[in-house]
Structure formats: structure tokens, C-alpha cells
N, C-alpha and C positions, 0 to 999 in steps of 0.2 A: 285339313291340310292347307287350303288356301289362307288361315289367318295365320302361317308360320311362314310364309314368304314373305321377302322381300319387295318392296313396289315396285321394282323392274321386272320382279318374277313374276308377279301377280298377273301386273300389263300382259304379260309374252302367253301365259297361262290362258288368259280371258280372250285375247287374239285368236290363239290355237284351236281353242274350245269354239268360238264362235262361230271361225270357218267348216270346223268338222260340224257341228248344229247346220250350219246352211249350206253343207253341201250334203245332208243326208234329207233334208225337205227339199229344197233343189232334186236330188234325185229321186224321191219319193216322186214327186211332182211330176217328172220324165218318164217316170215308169208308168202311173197311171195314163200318161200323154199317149204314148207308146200302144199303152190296152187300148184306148178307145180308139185309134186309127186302125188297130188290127183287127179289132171287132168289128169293124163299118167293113172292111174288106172280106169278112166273113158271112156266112149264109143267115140272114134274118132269123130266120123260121127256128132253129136251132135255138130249146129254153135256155142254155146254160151261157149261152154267148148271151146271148140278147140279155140274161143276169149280170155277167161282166160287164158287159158293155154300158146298162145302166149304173151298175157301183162306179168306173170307170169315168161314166161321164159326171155324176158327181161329185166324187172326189175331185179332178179337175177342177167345177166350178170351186170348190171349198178351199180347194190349195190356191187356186188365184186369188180366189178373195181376201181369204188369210194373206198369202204375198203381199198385194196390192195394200192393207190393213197396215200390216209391220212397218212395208217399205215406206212410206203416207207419212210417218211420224218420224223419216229421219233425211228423206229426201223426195222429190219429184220422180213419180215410177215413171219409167222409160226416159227421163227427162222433159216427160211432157209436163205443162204448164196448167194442170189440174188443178181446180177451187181445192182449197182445205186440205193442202197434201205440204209435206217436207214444215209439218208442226213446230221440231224440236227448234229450228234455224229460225222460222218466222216470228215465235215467239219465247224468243228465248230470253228477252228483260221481265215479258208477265210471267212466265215461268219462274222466273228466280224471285220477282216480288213475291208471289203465290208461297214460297219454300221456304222464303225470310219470314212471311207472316205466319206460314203454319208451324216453324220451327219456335218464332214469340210467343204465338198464344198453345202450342201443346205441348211443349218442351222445355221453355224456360217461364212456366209459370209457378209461382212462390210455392202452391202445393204439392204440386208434380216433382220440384227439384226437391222438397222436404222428405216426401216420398220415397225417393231415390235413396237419399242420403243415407234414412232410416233404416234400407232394405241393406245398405252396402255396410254400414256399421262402421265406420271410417274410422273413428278413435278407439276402439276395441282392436280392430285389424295394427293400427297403426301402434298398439301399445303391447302387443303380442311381438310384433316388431322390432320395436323398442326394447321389450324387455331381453331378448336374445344379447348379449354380452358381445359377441362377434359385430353385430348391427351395431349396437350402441358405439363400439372400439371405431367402425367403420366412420359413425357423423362425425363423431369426434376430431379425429384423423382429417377426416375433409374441413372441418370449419376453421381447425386450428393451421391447416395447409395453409387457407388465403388470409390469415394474420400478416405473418410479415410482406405481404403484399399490399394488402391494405396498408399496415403502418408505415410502410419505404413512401408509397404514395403520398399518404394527408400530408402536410406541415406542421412540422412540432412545436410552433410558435400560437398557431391556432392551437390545435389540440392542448396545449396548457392553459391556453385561457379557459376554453369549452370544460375541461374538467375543475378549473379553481372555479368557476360559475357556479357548474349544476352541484358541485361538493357544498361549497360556500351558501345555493339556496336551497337546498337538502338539507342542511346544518340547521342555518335559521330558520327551519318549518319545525326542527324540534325543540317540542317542551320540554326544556329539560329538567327544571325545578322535579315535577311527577317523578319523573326518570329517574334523576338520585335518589329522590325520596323510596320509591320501590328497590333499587338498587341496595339501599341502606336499611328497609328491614328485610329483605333476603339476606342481605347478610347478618344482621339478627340476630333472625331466625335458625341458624345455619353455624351461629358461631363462631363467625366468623371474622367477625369484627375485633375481636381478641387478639388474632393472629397480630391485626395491625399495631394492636395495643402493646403485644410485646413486641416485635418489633419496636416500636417505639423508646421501649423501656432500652431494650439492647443497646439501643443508639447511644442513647443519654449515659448508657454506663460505660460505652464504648468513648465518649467524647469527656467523661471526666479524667479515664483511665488516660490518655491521649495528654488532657491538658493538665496532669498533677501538679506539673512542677509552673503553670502559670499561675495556680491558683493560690499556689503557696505565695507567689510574688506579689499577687494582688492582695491574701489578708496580711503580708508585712509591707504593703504599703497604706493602707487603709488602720494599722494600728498607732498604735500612740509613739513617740519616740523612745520616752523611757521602759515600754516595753522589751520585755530581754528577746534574739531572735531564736533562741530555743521554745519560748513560750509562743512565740507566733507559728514555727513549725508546727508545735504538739495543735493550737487552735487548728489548723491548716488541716494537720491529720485528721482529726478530730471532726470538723466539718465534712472532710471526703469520705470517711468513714462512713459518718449518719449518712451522709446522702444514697452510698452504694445499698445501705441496709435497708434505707429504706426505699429504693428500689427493690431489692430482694423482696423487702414484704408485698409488692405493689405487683408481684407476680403470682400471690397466691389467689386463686378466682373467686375467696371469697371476702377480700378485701371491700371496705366500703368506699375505698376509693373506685375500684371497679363496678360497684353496681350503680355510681353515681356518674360514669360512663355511659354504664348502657344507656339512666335513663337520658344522660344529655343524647347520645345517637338517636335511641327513642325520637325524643322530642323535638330534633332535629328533621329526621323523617316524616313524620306527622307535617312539620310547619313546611316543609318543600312539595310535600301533597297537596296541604290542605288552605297555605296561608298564601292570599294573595299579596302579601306586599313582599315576600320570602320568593313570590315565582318573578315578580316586578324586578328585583334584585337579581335574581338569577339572570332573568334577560337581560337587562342592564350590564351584566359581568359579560352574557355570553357573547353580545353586540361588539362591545370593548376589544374582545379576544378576539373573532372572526377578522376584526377592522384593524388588527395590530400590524404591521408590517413583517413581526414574524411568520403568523399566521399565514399571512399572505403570500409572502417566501413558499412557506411548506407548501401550502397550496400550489402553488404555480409548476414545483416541483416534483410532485405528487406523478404527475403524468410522465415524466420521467424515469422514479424509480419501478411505477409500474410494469412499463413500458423495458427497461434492463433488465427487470426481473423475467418478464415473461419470455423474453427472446433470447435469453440462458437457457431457460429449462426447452424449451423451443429446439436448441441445439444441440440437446442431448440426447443418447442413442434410444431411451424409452422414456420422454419427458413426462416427469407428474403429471403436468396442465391435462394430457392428455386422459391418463390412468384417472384421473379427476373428474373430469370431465365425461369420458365414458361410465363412471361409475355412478354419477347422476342421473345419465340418460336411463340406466338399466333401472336404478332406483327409482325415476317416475315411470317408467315402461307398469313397475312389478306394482309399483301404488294405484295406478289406474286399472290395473287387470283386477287389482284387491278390493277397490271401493269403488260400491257401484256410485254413490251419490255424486261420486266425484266424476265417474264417464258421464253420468247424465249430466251434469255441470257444464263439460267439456263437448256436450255432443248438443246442446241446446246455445252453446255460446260458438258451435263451429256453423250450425245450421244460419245461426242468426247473421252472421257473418259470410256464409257466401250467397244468402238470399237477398241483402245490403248492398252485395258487392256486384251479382251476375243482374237482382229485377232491373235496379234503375239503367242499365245497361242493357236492356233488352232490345228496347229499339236501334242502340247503334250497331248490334250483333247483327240485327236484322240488315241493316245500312249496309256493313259491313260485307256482305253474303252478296248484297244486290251488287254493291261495286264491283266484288270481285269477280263475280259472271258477267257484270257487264263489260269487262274489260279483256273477256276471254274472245276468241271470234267463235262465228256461227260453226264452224267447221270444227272447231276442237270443241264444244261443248255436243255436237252432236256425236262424234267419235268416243269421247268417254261417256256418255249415259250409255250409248248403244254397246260399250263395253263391257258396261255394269249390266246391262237387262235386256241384251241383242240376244242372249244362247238362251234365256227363257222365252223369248216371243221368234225365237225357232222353231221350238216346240208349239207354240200358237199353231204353224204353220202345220208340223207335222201332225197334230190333232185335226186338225178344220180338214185336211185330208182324208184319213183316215175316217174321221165322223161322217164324211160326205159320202165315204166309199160307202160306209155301215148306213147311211138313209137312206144314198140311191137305192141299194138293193131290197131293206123294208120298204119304202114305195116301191118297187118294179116286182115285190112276193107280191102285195096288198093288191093290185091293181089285177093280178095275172088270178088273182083269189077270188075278186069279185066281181069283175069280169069277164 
């Protein structure tokens, strides 16, 4: 019940409790006070008095002592000015060093926290989590909340530079020579390379179709004068003709014009893999292009359309970004609940990371602790311990009574036994 309140409730809780604890030893205490005065006014002789009167008078010493015990460690009993009394207030900065040092070396030491980590399973817990659909919808929803916050915030003139940068030295870290080369025999492989081929061909029969009547003009100009212009038309036909046809043949895949394709793409690929003076050349081109001033346009602009595009869909009443974005989360939630080598990956790379982040920090935690109690006064730091551990050393109280009653009377049986 206590760890489901509130810290104002807690405080009221612990006040209430502590007063009922010390006023049930307080009265315990009174009552035994009470036996032993009534007992001394009683007839000696009498066994059963003179048994109370012993339990009575022990108890008493035991409840004072215990009293005097409790009271010693949070103030001056009676207000007298007692050696070694009112502990918590006198020493209340080696106290807190003492609490800083014990909480560095048994609490935040590299094995102890590893330990912990281990027992609590953080990225298993946290991917169970995760993978819930509602939870995921939920990050989502929050991260993509402080976007246009973030963005209204930065300057758009920075942020373009920052993105044509890290784009621009992203770019130039890649080889791309390798790149096409694999690119080109996936497609290959794949058949894909054909596609482009006809295409290709469509064009060329699309751009003769397009310029008939240029072409005609160019072979009656390119012919002889005494040429008749019927005869340069039929040439004219005649030319567009073969060429259409043999396009047409240049579409069947097993023309030898096509297999002397593949092997040029082949060899192509091969030499952007394997040939350094082909990767030389590539970087050379790809420097040229990044350094172009178109390039440079796009790039600058890049942060822009990104940045429109996002706060459209941002604005609408179930943005993709988000449906995207939660469906990521759930899909690493469900990947890390599936593969263990990958929680170990993730649980050996979280350990590593807060053992990096909390040891070398250890000392100033500790720093930390001492400040902050040193900065509290003696009066409030004795009022909350004694809140936290005042209604157990109550009980001190009401046992060292009680005990005292239970020994007076085994010594005053023992004595009356053998005596």
C-alpha cells in the first residue's frame, strides 16, 4: 500500500504511524511506571507482587534505556547536553560521505550494475513492449508530435547547409564504380537488362516514326541533282524501312546483336568491379557531379522538399509517417523477441553503455549525494530519516520493555528458586 501513494500521502502516512508507534511505548512505558509505584506501596511479603514488581522494575529500566537509545540518535534526551547524543544533526556531512561512499563501491560498481541489468532483462522487457502495435502507434505519435517543433525552431538556412554536407560527404564515401558493377550483373542475372534494351529500340522506332518526313529531306539533299525526286523518296522509304526492320529483328532475344550486348554489359560490370583505372574514372565523374552547381542546387534544396513533404502528411487526419513509423517499431519489437543473437547483441551493447556512462560517474554521484545533504539543515535531515526508521525503533522501544518485563521476572523466579 505504501509504494501506491503519493509523497505527500506517504509523508502524512509515516507522521501518523509514528506518532501511534510512540505513543503506544510511551504508554507501555507509563504503565509499567504505574506497576512499580503500586507495587512499593504494596505488602513486600506477598510472591506475586514482589514478581510484578520485579518484571515492573525491569521493564522500566529497558524502556528507558531503549528511550534514551532512540531519542540519542535524533536529539538531546531531556535537552540535556549529553556526550554522544542527538547523532543524526552532529554528524550529519560523515553521514552522508559514509552513504555516498557505500552507495560507489556496493551499488554502482561495474558488476553489481551488470548483475542487475541481467536479472531485470531490459531489452527483452522493452521489445515485448515494443512489439504491442498500441505501444509502438503510441512512440510514434510522441516523436512525430515534437517534429514540427523542432522544425518551426532550427533555421532553414542552417539546416540546408547541414543536410547538403552530411548528403554531399555520404555520397563521396561511396564507391560507386563496385556499386554499378553489382547493380549491372543483378540485373543480368535477372534479365533485366533487356527491359532497358527494348526500351531502347522503342525509342529509336518511336524517333524515326516522328522524323519520316526529315529524313526524306536530308536523303534529297545529300543526293545528286540530276537525281529524279521520286527516286530519292523510294531511297528515303527504302532506308526507313530497313531500319524499322531491322529493329524489329533486334527484338528477337536471340539475335546476335543482343548476345553481343549482354557480353558488352558483362564486361562492363566485371571492369567497374574489378578495374582500377574504370573505378578511377568513376570517381573522377562522381567528384565532377557532386561539385556541379546543379548538384549543389539539389542538394541545398533537398532539406526543403523533405521537410514539405513531411509536414503535409503531418497534417493529415492519420499521417503515413506515423502508420510507418509505428510499423517499424512493432517490426523491431517482433525481430528482437525472434532472435536471440540479436537481444544478446543488444543486451551486451546496452550493458556496455550504461556501465561507460554511470562508472566513470561514480564519484561525482557520490559528490552529488554529499552536496545535496550538505545543503539540507540538521533539522530536516533528522526529521526525514526519523520518518523513514522513527516507527521501527518504536518498536525498539516496545521490545526493550517488554524483554525487560520477561528478564525481571526470570531473575526474581531464579533467585526466589535458589535462594
Amino acid at each position: 500500500m505504501e509504494r501506491h501513494m503519493t509523497a505527500e500521502g506517504r509523508e502524512q502516512w509515516q507522521r501518523q504511524a509514528l506518532r501511534r508507534q510512540r505513543a503506544i511505548a510511551t504508554g507501555l512505558l507509563l504503565v509499567m511506571a504505574a506497576l512499580f509505584v503500586a507495587t512499593h506501596a504494596a505488602p513486600a511479603q506477598d510472591f506475586w507482587i514482589a514478581l510484578v514488581k520485579a518484571g515492573a522494575e525491569a521493564a522500566l529500566v529497558g524502556g528507558l534505556a531503549d528511550w534514551f537509545a532512540v531519542t540519542a540518535l535524533f536529539r538531546r534526551p531531556l535537552g540535556l547536553p549529553i556526550p554522544h547524543t542527538a547523532l543524526v544533526p552532529r554528524k550529519k556531512d560523515e553521514l552522508a560521505a559514509g552513504l555516498a561512499a557505500f552507495i560507489e563501491r556496493h551499488f554502482l560498481a561495474p558488476d553489481v550494475i551488470v548483475d542487475k541489468l541481467r536479472s531485470l532483462d531490459l531489452v527483452t522487457m522493452a521489445a515485448h513492449w515494443l512489439a504491442q502495435r498500441r505501444n509502438a502507434e503510441m512512440v510514434a505519435e510522441r516523436l512525430l508530435a515534437t517534429l514540427p517543433v523542432i522544425m518551426n525552431a532550427l533555421q532553414d538556412r542552417e539546416l540546408r547547409r547541414l543536410v547538403r554536407r552530411v548528403a554531399q560527404a555520404q555520397l563521396a564515401k561511396v564507391d560507386l564504380a563496385p556499386l554499378l558493377g553489382r547493380v549491372l550483373r543483378l540485373l543480368t542475372e535477372n534479365r533485366q537488362h533487356h527491359l532497358l534494351f527494348d526500351q531502347a529500340l522503342e525509342m529509336i522506332h518511336q524517333l524515326l516514326v516522328e522524323n519520316r518526313g526529315r529524313i526524306h529531306e536530308m536523303v534529297g539533299e545529300r543526293s545528286r541533282w540530276w537525281v529524279p525526286r521520286s527516286i530519292d523518296r523510294r531511297m528515303a522509304q527504302a532506308i526507313m524501312s530497313g531500319l524499322i526492320d531491322f529493329l524489329a529483328e533486334l527484338r528477337d532475344g536471340s539475335h546476335p546483336a543482343r548476345q553481343r550486348f549482354d557480353e558488352a554489359v558483362a564486361d562492363l560490370a566485371d571492369r567497374l568491379e574489378y578495374s582500377a583505372e574504370m573505378r578511377d574514372a568513376v570517381e573522377r565523374a562522381k567528384g565532377q557531379l557532386l561539385g556541379s552547381a546543379l548538384v549543389q542546387d539539389y542538394l541545398g534544396s533537398l532539406w526543403d522538399e523533405i521537410r514539405d513533404a513531411l509536414m503535409r502528411d503531418l497534417a493529415l487526419p492519420a499521417p503515413r509517417s506515423r502508420r510507418m513509423l509505428a510499423g517499424a517499431f512493432t517490426a523491431l519489437g517482433r525481430t528482437v523477441l525472434e532472435d536471440a543473437a540479436i537481444r544478446d547483441r543488444l543486451r551486451l551493447r546496452f550493458e556496455t553503455l550504461v556501465t561507460r556512462f554511470v562508472v566513470p560517474w561514480r564519484r561525482e554521484i557520490g559528490a552529488l549525494i554529499i552536496e545535496v545533504i550538505a545543503r539540507w539543515d540538521a533539522r530536516t535531515v533528522t526529521e526525514r530519516l526519523e520518518l523513514e526508521v522513527g516507527r521501527d525503533l518504536q518498536f525498539i522501544r516496545i521490545n526493550g520493555t517488554i524483554v525487560g518485563a520477561l528478564v525481571g521476572c526470570t531473575l526474581f523466579l531464579l533467585s526466589e528458586a535458589i535462594f
